[in-house]
N, C-alpha and C positions, 0 to 999 in steps of 0.2 A: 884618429879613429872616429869615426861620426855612427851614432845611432838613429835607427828610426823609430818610431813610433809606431803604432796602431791599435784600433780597438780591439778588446777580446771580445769574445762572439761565446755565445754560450758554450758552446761545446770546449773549446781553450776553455774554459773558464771552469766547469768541469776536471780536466786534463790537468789542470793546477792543484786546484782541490785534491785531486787523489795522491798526486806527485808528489807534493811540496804540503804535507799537511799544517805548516806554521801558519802558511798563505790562506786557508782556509779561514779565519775571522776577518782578512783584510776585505776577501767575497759578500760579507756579507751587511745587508743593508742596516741591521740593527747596529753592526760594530761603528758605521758612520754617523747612526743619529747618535749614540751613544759621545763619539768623537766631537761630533759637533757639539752637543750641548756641553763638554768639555772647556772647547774655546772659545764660545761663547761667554762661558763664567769667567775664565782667566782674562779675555777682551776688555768685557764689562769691570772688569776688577781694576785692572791695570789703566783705560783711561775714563772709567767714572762717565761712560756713555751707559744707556742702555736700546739702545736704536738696532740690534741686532737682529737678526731673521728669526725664529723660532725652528725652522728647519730650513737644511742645508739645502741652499735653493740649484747646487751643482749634481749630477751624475756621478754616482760610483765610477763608474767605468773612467768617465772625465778625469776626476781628479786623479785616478791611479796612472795617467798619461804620463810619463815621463818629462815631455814637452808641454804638457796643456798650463795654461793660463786662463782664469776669470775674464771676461770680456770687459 
């Protein structure tokens, strides 16, 4: 079985939102700064760098790709 990809578009994204209301924090931009500063701390903890981004320099939409990878 092979899946594809693609991006949601506002209106999906919407359609989610009212659907599936667990999905509704994953929507949303504050739950990824939130996220990211997260892993940043655990990062920074575990190898004793601190050279990390201050914000998530990826796309909501991006990361929630199924397929997508950092370049």
């Amino acid at each position: 079985m092979t899946s594809t990809s693609r991006a949601v578009g506002p209106a999906e994204e919407d359609d989610c939102k009212s659907s599936i209301p667990g999905v509704t924090p994953l929507l949303d931009e504050t739950w990824l700064d939130e996220i990211w500063a997260d892993a940043v701390a655990d990062a920074a903890g575990e190898t004793g760098l601190s050279a990390f981004p201050d914000d998530c320099p990826w796309r909501l939409t991006d990361v929630l790709e199924v397929d997508w990878l950092p370049e």
